[in-house]
C-alpha positions as CSV (number, residue, x, y, z in Angstrom):
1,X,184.1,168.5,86.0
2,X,186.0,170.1,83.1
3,X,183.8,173.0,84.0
4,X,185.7,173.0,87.5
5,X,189.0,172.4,86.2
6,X,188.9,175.4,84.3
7,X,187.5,177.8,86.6
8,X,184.9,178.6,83.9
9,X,187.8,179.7,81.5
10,X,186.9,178.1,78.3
11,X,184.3,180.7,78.4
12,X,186.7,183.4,78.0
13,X,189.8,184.4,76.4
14,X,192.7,181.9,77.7
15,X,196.4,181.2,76.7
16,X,198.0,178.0,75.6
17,X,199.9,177.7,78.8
18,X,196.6,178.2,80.1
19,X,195.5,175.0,78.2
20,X,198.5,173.1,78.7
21,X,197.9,173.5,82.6
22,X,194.2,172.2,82.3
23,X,195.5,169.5,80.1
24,X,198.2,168.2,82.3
25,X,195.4,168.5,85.1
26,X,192.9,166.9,83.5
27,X,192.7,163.5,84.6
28,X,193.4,164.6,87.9
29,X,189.6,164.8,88.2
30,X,188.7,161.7,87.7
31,X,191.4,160.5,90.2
32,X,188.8,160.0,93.1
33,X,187.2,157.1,91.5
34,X,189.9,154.9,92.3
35,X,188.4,151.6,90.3
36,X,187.8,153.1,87.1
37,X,190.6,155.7,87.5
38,X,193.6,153.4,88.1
39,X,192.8,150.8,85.7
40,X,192.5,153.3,82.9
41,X,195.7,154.7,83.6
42,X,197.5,151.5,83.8
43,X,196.3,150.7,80.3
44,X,197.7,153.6,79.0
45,X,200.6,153.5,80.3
46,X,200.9,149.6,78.8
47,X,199.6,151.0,75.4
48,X,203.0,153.4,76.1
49,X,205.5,150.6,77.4
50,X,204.2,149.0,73.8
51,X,205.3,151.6,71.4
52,X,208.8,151.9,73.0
53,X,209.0,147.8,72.6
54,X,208.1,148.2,69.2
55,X,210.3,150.9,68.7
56,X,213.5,148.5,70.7
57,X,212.1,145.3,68.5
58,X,212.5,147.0,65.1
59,X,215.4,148.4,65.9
60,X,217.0,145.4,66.8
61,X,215.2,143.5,63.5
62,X,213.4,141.1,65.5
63,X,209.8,139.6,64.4
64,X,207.3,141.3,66.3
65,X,206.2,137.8,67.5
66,X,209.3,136.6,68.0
67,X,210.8,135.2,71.1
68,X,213.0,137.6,70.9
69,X,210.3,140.3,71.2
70,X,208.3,138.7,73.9
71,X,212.0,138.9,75.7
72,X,211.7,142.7,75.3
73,X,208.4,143.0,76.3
74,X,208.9,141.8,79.2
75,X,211.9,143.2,80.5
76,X,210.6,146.6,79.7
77,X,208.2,145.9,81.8
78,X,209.9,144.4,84.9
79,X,212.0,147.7,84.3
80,X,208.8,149.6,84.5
81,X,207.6,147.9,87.3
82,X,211.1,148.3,88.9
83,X,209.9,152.6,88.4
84,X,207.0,152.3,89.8
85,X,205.5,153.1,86.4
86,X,203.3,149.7,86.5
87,X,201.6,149.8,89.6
88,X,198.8,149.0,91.4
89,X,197.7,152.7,92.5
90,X,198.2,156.2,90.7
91,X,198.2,159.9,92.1
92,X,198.9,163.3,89.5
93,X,200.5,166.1,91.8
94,X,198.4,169.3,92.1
95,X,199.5,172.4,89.8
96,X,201.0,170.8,86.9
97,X,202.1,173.5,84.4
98,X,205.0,172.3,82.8
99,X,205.9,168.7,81.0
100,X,208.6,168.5,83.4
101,X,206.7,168.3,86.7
102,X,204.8,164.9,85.8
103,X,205.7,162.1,87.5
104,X,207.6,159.5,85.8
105,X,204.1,157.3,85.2
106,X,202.4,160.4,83.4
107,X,206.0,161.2,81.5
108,X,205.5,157.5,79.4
109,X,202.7,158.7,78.2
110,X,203.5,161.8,77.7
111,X,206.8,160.6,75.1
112,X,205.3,157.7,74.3
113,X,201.5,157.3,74.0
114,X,201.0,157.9,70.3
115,X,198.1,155.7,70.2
116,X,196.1,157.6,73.1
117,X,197.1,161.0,71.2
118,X,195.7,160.0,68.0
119,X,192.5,158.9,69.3
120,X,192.1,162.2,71.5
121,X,192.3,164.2,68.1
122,X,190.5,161.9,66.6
123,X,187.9,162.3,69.4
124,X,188.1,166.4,68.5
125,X,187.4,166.0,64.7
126,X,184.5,163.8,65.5
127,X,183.3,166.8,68.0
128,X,183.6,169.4,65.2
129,X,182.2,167.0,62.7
130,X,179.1,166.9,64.8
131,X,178.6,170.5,64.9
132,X,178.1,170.7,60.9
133,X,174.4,169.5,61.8
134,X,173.4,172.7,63.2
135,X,175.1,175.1,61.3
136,X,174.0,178.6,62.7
137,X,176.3,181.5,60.9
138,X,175.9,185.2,62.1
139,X,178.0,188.3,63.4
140,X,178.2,186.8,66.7
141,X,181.0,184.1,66.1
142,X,178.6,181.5,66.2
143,X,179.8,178.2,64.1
144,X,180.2,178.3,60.4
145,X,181.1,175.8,57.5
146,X,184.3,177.7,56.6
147,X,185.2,178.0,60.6
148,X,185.3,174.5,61.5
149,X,186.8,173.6,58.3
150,X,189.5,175.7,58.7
151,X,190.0,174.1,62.5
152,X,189.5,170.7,61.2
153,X,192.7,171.4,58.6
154,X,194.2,172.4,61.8
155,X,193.6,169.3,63.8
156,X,194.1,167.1,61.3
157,X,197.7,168.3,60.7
158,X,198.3,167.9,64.5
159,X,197.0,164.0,63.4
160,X,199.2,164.2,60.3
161,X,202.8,164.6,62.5
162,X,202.2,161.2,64.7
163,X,202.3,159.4,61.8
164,X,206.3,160.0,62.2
165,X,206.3,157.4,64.3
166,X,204.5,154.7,62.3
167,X,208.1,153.1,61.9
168,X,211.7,154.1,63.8
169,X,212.9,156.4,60.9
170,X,212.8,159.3,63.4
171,X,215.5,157.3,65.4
172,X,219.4,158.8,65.4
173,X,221.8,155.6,64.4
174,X,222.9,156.2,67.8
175,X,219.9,155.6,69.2
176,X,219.3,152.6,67.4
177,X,222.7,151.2,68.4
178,X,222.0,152.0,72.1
179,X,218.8,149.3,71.7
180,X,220.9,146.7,69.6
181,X,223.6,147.3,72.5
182,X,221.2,146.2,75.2
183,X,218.9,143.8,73.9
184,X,220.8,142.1,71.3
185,X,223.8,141.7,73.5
186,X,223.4,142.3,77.0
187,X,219.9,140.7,77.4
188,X,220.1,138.3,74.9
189,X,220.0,134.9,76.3
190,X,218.3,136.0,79.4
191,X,215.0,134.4,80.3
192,X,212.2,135.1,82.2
193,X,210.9,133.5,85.8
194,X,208.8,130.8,84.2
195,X,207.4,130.3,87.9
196,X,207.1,134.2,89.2
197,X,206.6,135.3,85.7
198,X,209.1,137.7,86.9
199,X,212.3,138.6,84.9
200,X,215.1,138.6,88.4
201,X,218.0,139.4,86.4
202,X,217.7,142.8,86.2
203,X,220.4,144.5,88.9
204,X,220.8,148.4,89.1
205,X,223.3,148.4,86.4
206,X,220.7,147.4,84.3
207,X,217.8,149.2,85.0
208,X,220.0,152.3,84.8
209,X,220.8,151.2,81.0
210,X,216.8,151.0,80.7
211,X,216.4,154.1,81.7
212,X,219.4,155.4,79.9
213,X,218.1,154.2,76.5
214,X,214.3,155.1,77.5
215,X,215.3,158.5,78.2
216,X,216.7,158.8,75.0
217,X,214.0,157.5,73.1
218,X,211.5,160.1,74.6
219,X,214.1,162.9,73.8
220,X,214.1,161.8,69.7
221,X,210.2,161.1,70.1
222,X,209.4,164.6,71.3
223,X,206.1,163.6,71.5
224,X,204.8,166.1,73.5
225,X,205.7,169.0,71.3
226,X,202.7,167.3,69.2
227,X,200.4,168.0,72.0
228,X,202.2,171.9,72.2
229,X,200.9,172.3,68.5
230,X,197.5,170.8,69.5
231,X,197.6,173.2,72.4
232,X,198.1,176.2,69.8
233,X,195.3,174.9,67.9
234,X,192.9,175.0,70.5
235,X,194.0,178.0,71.9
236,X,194.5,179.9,68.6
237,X,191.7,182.4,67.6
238,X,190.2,180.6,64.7
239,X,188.6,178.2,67.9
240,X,188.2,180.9,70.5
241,X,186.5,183.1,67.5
242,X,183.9,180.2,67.6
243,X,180.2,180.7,69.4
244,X,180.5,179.6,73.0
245,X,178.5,176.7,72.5
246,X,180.8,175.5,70.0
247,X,184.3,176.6,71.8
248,X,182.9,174.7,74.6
249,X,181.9,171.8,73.1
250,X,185.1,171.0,71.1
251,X,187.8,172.1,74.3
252,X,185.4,169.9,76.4
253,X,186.4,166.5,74.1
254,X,190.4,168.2,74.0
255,X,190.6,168.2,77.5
256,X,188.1,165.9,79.0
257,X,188.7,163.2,76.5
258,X,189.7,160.6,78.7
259,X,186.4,160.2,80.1
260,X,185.6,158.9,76.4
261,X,188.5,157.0,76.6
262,X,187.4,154.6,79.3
263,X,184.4,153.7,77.6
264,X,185.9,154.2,73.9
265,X,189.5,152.1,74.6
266,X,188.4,148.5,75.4
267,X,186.1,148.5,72.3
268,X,188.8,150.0,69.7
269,X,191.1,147.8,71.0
270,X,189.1,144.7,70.8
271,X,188.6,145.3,67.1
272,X,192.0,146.6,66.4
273,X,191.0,150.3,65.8
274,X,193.6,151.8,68.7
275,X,194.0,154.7,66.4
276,X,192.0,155.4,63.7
277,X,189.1,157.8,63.1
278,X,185.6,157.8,65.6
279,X,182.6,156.4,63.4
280,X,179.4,156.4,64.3
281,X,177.1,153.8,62.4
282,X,174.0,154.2,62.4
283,X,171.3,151.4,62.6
284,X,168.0,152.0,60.6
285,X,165.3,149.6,60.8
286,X,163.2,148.9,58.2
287,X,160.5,147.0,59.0
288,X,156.1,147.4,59.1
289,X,157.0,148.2,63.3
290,X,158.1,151.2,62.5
291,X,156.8,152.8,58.2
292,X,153.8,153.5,59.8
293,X,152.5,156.5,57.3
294,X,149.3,153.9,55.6
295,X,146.9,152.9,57.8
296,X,144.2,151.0,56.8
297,X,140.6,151.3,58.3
298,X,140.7,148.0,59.9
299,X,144.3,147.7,60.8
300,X,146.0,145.2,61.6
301,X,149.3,142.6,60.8
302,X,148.9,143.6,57.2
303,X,151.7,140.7,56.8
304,X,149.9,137.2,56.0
305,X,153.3,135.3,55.0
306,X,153.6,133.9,58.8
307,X,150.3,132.3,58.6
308,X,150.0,128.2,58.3
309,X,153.5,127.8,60.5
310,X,155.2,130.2,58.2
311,X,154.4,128.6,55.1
312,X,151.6,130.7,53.9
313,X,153.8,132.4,50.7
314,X,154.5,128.9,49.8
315,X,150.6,128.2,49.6
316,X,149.1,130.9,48.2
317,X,150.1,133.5,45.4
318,X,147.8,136.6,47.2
319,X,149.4,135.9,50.2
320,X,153.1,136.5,48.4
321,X,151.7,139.1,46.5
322,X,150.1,141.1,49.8
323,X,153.4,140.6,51.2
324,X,155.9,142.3,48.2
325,X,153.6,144.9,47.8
326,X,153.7,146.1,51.3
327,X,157.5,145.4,51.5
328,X,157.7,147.9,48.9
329,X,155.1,150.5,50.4
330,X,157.5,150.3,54.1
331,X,160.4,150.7,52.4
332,X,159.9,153.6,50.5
333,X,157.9,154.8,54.1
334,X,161.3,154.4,55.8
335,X,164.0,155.8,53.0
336,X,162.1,159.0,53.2
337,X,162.7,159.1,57.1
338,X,165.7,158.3,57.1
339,X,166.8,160.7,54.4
340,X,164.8,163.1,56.4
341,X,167.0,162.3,59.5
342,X,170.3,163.1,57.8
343,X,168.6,166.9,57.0
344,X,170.2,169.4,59.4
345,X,167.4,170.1,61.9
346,X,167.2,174.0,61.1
347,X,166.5,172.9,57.2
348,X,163.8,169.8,57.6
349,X,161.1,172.7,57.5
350,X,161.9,173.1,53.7
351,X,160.9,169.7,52.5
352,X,157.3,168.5,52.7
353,X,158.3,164.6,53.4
354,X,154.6,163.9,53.6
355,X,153.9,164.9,50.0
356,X,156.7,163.4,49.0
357,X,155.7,160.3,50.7
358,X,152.0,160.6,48.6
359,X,153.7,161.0,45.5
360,X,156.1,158.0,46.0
361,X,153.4,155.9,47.7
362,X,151.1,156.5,44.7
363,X,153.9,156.0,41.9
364,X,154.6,152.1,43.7
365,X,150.7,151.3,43.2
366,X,150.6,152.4,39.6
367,X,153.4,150.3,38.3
368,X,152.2,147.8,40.6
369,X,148.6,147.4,39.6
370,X,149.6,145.8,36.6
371,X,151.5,143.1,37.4
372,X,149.4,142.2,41.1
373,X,146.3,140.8,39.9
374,X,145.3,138.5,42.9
375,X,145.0,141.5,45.5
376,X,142.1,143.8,44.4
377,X,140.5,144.5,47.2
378,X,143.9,145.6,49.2
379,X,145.1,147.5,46.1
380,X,141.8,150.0,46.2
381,X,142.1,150.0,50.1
382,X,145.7,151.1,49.5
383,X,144.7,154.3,47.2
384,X,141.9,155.1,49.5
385,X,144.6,155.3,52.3
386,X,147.1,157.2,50.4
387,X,144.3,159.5,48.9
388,X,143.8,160.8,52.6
389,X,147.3,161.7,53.6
């Protein structure tokens, strides 16, 4: 789709008006799926009716879960609602080149979605990250350590400059008065609907004020000349110097990252990670399932500690002895693969992980055979095995 959006450009040499246009456009795409598309949208624009609460709340010195707060909450949203910000369908306009021409739905989070910026250039350094695994440098602009750090320095200063509005020091006293004006006095003793869970004393005066004061706040954000300097980044020729594969790859998470989003949003927001850096853990199982370098001649369970209900280390010393020394043997069996996995895959034909597999296989039974005198038998089968590798 991003493919389509761009009219094959990312192949190519392209301005950052160019980008700006795609970016603007983007989500457009995904606009035909209705179900997924609307929902998604209407969270972010929540996430962006949050930040200018908080920003109202602090300035007015309330506790954030204050009654107080929850009074701000929601009139900003019956206001929003009152816009047709919060509703039930969504539509972007074709040929969207400038800020300006958004619709006022796209314009919150434009000023005001610092948590869906964030993780979109956090999204990016996780795509560069990734491209450190198969590190291929040569004359024809293909990916290089020093490249993608030097891009990654670039992102991350893009990252650095939302932090600005961690707290409301970026606010003009004026502004700041303009929120204390509204919601400390006018709206102060007003009260919700309990019944509609509407607020109904909103008149035109007052959603005027709103969007007064809202409209002010989105001026002192300038929160879109962030995404300008992302633009710039992308656009610049330290990224468009980069191997196709590569360019394409990182402008592919800039500009399609919302399609991450809708999967990546409910779970970072669940464990209260809105904003922070894209992880990936890993899971490696270690278990006789999967070491499966020794074989022995007449394989089978090699593990006898489930035998008599589970209670067979309890009853017998070979048993616990069998046990601990294969433990040991499918551990070191499965450090070696996973170190092994963490080896860029143009390198792993350096290392010989079988030989060091013998050698570490064969160092366990030697300091081993000393202290496990109730296995014999398994101790010579084990050399045998390890002898043929």
């Amino acid at each position: 789709m991003i493919e389509d959006l761009t009219e094959g450009g990312l192949r190519g040499k392209f301005t950052t008006d160019d980008l700006r246009h795609w970016r603007l456009s983007s989500t457009k795409v995904l606009s035909g799926t209705a179900i997924v598309y609307d929902a998604w949208m209407r969270s972010i624009i929540l996430e962006g009716l949050d930040f200018i609460v908080q920003v109202i709340v602090s300035a007015c010195q309330y506790a954030a879960d204050s009654r107080e707060a929850r009074r701000v909450q929601e009139t900003v949203e019956a206001w929003a609602r009152n816009q047709g910000i919060i509703a039930a369908h969504y539509s972007m306009p074709e040929g969207l080149y400038k800020y300006s021409d958004l619709p006022k739905f796209a314009r919150i989070i434009g000023d005001f979605g610092v948590i869906y910026k964030k993780r979109r250039l956090n999204f990016v350094l996780h795509e560069i990250n990734d491209l450190y695994h198969d590190i291929q440098a040569d004359d024809s602009g293909a990916a290089n350590p020093e490249s993608l750090d030097l891009l990654k320095i670039k992102v991350q200063k893009c990252l650095d400059d939302l932090s600005v509005y961690d707290d409301i020091g970026f606010l003009s006293r004026q502004a700041v008065s303009m929120c204390r004006k509204l919601f400390v006095g006018r709206f102060a003793n007003e009260k919700a609907n309990m019944i509609s869970a509407e607020i109904d004393f909103l008149g035109q005066d007052d959603i005027d004020e709103i969007s007064k004061l809202v409209a002010r706040l989105g001026v002192e954000c300038d929160m879109e000349r962030s995404m300008d300097n992302a633009d710039a980044v992308m656009a610049s020729p330290l990224l468009l110097n980069l191997g196709e594969r590569s360019r394409i790859a990182i402008l592919t998470g800039y500009l399609g990252y919302f399609y991450w989003d809708i999967i990546l949003r409910p779970t970072a927001s669940a464990l209260s990670l809105d904003a922070g850096p894209i992880d990936e853990i890993l899971i490696d199982r270690i278990s006789p399932e999967d070491a499966t370098t020794i074989t022995l001649n007449d394989q089978k369970g090699v593990l006898q500690g489930g035998s008599f209900a589970g209670f067979g280390g309890f009853l017998s010393r070979s048993i616990r002895e069998n046990d601990y020394l294969w433990g040991r043997l499918h551990a070191v069996d499965r450090l070696f693969d996973i170190l092994d996995s963490t080896v860029p895959a143009t390198r792993r034909g350096d290392f010989d992980i079988a030989a060091l597999k013998k050698r570490a296989f064969g160092k366990v039974l030697e300091e081993e055979a000393k202290r496990l005198r109730f296995i014999p038998e398994l101790m010579a089968e084990l050399r045998e095995a390890v002898a043929r590798l």
